[in-house]
N, C-alpha and C positions, 0 to 999 in steps of 0.2 A: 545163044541170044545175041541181038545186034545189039552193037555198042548203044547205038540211035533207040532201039526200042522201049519202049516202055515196061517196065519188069511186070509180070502177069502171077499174082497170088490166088491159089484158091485158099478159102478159109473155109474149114467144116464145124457147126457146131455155134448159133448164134444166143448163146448167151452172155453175161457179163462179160465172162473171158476172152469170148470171140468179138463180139463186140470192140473192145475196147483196141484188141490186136487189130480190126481193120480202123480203128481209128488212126493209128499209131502209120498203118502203112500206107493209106492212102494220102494224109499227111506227107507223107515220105515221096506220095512221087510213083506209087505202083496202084497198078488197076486192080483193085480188091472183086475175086467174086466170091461171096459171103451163103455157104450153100448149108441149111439147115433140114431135117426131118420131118419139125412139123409144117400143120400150116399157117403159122404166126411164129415170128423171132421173141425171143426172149420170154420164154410163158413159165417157166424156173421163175423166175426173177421176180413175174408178178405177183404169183401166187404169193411169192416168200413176200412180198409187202402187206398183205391182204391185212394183216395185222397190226402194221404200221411197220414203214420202209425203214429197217435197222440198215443206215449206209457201211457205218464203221463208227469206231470207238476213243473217247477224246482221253482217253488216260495219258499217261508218262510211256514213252516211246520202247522202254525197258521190259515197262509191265505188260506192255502192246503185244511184245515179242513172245513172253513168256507163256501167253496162250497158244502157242505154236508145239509146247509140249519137244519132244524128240527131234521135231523136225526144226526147230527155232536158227539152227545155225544157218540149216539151206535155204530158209525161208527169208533170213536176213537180209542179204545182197536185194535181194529183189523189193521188199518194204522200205529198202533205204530208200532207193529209188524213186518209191512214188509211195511216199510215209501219207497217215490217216490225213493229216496238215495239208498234204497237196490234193488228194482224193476232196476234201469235200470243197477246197480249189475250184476242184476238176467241173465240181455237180455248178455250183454257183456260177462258173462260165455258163453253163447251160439254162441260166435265169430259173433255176430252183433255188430258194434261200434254204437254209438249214438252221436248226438250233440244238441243242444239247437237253438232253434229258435230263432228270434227277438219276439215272445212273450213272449218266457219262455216257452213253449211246448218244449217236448222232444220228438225227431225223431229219428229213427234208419238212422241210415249216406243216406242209398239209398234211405230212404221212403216209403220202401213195406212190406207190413206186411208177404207176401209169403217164402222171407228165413227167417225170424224170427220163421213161424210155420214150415216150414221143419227141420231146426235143434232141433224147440223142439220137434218134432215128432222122431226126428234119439234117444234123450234121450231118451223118453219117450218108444219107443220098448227094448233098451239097457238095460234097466230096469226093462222090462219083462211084462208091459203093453199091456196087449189083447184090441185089439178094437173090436168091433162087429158096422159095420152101417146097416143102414136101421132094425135098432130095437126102435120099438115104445113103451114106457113108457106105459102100462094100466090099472097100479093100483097093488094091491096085488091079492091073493086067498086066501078063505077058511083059509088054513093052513099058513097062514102069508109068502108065494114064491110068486117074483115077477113076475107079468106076462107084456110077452112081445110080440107085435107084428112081425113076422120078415117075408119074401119071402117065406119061409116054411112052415109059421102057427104059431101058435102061441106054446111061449117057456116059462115054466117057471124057475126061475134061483134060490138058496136058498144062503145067503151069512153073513156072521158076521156082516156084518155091510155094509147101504147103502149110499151114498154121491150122493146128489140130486142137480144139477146143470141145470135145466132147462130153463132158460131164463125166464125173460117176456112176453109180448103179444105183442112186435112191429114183424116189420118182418115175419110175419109167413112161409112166402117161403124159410126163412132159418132155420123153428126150432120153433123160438120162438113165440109159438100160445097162452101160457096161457094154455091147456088142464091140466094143473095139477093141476090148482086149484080147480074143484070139485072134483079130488081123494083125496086131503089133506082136504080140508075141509069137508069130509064124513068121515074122520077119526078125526074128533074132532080139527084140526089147524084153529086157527086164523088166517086169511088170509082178508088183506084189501084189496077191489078193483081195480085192474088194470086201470089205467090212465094213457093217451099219458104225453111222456115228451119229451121235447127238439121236439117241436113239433110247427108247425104252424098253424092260428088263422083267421079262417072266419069276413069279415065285415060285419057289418049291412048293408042290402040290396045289399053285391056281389057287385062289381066292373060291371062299362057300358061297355059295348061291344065294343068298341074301346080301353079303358083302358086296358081288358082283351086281345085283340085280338094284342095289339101294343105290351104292355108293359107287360104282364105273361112270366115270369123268367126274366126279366132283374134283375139286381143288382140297391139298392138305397142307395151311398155308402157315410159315414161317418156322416150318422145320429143320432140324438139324440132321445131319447127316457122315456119317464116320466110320471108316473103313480101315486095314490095312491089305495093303496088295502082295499079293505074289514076291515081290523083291521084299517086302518088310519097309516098304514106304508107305507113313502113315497117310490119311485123308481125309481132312474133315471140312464141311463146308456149311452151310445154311441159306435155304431159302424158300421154296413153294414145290414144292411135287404134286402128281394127278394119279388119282389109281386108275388103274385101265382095266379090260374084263380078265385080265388074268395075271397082273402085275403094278409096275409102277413107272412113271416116265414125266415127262414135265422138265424144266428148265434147271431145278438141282439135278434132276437125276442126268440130262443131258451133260450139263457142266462138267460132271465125272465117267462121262462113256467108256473114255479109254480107256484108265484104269481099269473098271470094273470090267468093261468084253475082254480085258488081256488077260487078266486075273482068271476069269472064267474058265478061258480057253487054258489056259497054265493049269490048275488044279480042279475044274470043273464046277465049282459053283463060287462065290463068295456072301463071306457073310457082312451083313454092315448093321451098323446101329442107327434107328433113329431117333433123336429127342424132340419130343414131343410139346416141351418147354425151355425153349433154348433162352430165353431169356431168364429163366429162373434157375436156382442153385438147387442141388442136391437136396442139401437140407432144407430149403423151403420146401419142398414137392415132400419130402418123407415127414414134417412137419402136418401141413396142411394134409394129408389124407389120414397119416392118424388121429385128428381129429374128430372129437365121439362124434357119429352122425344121428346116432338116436332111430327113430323109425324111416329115415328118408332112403331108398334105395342109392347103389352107391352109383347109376348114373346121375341123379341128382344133386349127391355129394362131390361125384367131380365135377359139376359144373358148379357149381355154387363156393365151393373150395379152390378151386383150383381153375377153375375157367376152360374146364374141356368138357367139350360136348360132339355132337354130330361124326364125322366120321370119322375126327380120332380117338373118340371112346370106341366106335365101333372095330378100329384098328384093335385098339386092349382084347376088347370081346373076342376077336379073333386069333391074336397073336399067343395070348395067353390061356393057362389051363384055369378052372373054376376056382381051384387050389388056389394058385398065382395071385388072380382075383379078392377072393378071401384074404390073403396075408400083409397088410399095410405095409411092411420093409418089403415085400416083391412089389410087389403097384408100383411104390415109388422108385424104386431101382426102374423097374419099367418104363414108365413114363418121361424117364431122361435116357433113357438107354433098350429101345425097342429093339429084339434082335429079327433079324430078315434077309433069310436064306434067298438071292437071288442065282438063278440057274442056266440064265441064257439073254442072250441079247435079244430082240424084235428080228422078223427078217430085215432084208439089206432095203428092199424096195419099199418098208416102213419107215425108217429111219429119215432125219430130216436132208442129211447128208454121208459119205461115204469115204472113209480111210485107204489105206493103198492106192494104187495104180502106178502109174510109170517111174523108178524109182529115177533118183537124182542123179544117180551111177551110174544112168542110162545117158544121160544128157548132157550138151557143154556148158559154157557159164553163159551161152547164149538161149539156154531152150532148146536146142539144137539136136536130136537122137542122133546118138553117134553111131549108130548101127544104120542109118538110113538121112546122107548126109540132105539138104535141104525141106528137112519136114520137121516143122518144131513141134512144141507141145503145152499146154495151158491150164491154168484153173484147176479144178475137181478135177481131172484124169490125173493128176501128178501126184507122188508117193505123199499125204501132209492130211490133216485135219489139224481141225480148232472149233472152239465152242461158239454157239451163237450169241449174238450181241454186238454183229458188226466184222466180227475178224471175219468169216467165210467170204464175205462179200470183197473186202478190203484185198487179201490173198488173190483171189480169182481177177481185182481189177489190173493188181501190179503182177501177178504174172501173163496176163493178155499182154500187155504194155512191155515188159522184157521181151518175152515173144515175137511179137511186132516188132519191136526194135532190133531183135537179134536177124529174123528176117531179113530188117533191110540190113543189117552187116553185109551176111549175106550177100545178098542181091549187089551188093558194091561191090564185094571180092570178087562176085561173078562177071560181073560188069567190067572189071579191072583188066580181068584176066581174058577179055576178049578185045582188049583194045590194042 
C-alpha cells in the first residue's frame, strides 16, 4: 500500500456488527466496501425489533456482565469500551430518543428498530460507505482476493484489510447460516461448534395430542422454574414460558439455555421443576387443595381454591398419573414442584440466536485471527452468548466497534511500515 493511499476495507456481513465496524473505519479515514448476501442490510436486526426494539440493558454494569455467562471475562475489554451508557449515546446521536422500561431494557421511544437503521444507514453512506447486496462470502483464492458470489458471477475483491461480521447459524433466511465456518476452519481457525441459544426444549415423549392441539402457543405465565446442572450448580428463575407443539420455550426457558443444552449434552436429558405458584408457599397450596370440595370437580376446585385454571391445570392433567390427581399431599407437592423431563434443544436454525464460533484463542486483543493476520472478526460469529433483553444486541455493537478499531490499528502499522 502507498503511504499516500487511502487504506481499502472490505467488510462482509451487514448487520449490527458490521455495521457498526464500517462505521468505526470510515470514520477512521478508510474506504469501507460493505458486501452482504441478502438483498437488504440488516434484516436480523429488524425482524429482532418487530416486537419492540430491545437496544440493551440499563442495569449496574456488574450485573451487565454477568449475563455473559463463561464468556464474561473475554467479553469484558470490549463492553468496557463502548459500556450500555455509550450505546444508547450512540442511538440518540442518531435523533432516536430512548427510554427504559419497567425491566430495565432499553427502547428507542417508538419501539422499531426501522428509523433506527435508516438513520444509521443516511450515516453510514455520508461517510462514504459502499454497500454491495446480494454478495455471497466464498472464501478466498489462490492469491489471497476475496471471492464473492454476486447476480453477475462471481467477483473477486483485493483489500488492506477484512472485517468479518457474519452471524451465527440461527436464521438462516436472514443471512445467518453458519457457511463460514468451514472457510475459516480450512484456514487453520479454531472455531467451536454452533449451538441453538435462547432457544426452546423438546419433552420426553412430546406433548398428547389434546395438550398439543389445545394449548401449543399459549403463554404459561408467572412460572417458576429450577434446575440443577451437570456440575451440581443449582438454578432457579421465574417468569413466563410458551408450550410449543412438542415442548417448551419462551423467555424463562430462553433465560436458562445454556445450562440446560449443556446439561443435556453432558448426561442426555435434564430434569427441572416447575412451580406453578411461585408466589405462594408450600403450605398454602397443600392447605387450599385439601380443602373439602364437596361435589365440585377438582378443575373447579383449583380454580376457585387456588386460582389455576386453563393450561396449567392442563399441565397437571398431563404431567401427572390419575393416582397423583386423586391424592391432595401429591397435587400439592405438584403444583410448586412440577417435574419435566426436557431431552433436547430445538434445531440451531430455531433458536433465536447461536453459541460457539470463532474462539477468543483464536484472536488478538484487536479481533484480529491470528492465523490469518489482517482479517478480523465480529458479533455472533465469535465464541459467546447471552440472554435476550438487550445484551445480544449490545455485545454485537461493541464488538463491531473493537473490530473496526483494531482494523484501523492495523491499517496504521501497515501504513508505518511502508513509509
Amino acid at each position: 500500500m502507498s503511504p499516500h493511499a487511502v487504506p481499502q476495507v472490505a467488510l462482509v456481513g451487514a448487520g449490527p456488527a458490521g455495521l457498526m465496524a464500517a462505521e468505526v473505519l470510515a470514520q477512521g479515514g478508510a474506504q469501507v466496501d460493505l458486501y452482504d448476501a441478502m438483498p437488504s442490510v440488516g434484516r436480523k436486526f429488524l425482524l429482532a425489533g418487530v416486537g419492540g426494539m430491545n437496544i440493551t440493558h440499563s442495569e449496574a454494569f456488574d450485573a451487565f456482565l454477568s449475563r455473559y455467562g463463561t464468556r464474561a471475562a473475554r467479553i469484558a475489554p470490549l463492553l468496557d469500551a463502548f459500556p450500555p451508557a455509550a450505546l444508547r449515546a450512540w442511538v440518540h446521536e442518531l435523533g432516536i430518543e430512548t427510554f427504559v422500561g419497567s425491566s430495565g431494557r432499553v427502547f428507542p421511544q417508538d419501539m422499531k428498530a426501522a428509523p433506527l437503521l435508516r438513520a444509521w444507514l443516511h450515516r453510514l453512506r455520508g461517510l462514504g460507505v459502499r454497500f454491495h447486496v446480494r454478495h455471497r462470502w466464498l472464501g478466498w483464492d489462490a492469491s489471497g482476493a476475496l471471492r464473492l458470489e454476486t447476480p453477475l458471477g462471481e467477483r473477486r475483491v483485493r483489500a488492506d484489510a477484512v472485517v468479518l461480521a457474519l452471524g451465527g447459524g440461527s436464521w438462516a433466511r436472514l443471512g445467518s447460516d453458519g457457511a463460514w465456518v468451514p472457510l475459516l476452519t480450512a484456514r487453520g481457525v479454531d472455531v467451536a461448534a454452533l449451538q441453538p441459544s435462547n432457544c426452546g426444549f423438546d419433552v420426553a415423549g412430546g406433548w398428547s395430542e389434546f395438550l398439543r392441539t389445545r394449548f401449543s402457543g399459549q403463554p404459561v405465565k408467572t412460572v417458576g422454574l429450577r434446575f440443577t446442572d451437570y456440575w451440581g450448580n443449582p438454578h432457579t428463575r421465574r417468569g413466563e414460558l410458551m408450550l410449543s407443539d412438542g415442548g417448551v420455550e419462551g423467555g424463562l426457558v430462553y433465560a436458562l439455555s445454556a445450562p440446560l443444552r449443556d446439561t443435556i449434552a453432558a448426561q442426555g436429558n435434564v430434569a427441572v421443576a416447575l412451580d406453578l405458584l411461585p408466589d405462594r408457599t408450600a403450605d398454602w397450596a397443600k392447605t387450599e387443595v385439601a380443602h373439602p370440595r364437596g361435589a365440585r370437580s377438582l378443575a373447579s376446585h383449583l380454580q376457585s381454591r387456588l386460582g389455576l385454571k386453563g393450561v396449567k391445570t392442563a399441565l397437571l392433567h398431563e404431567l401427572l398419573t390419575p393416582a397423583a390427581l386423586r391424592d391432595a399431599a401429591r397435587l400439592a407437592t405438584a403444583i410448586k414442584s412440577l417435574p419435566l423431563t426436557l431431552v433436547a434443544p430445538r434445531p440451531l436454525d430455531e433458536a433465536i440466536s447461536s453459541a460457539g464460533g470463532v474462539r477468543f484463542d483464536a484472536l488478538d486483543a484487536d479481533l484480529m485471527l491470528r492465523a490469518l493476520p489482517g482479517v478480523f472478526c465480529a458479533g455472533e460469529m465469535l465464541d459467546w452468548e447471552a440472554p435476550t433483553g438487550g445484551y445480544l444486541l449490545s455485545a454485537c455493537f461493541a464488538t463491531g466497534r473493537a473490530a473496526g478499531q483494531g482494523a484501523l490499528n492495523y491499517l496504521s502499522t501497515l501504513h508505518a511500515a511502508t513509509d
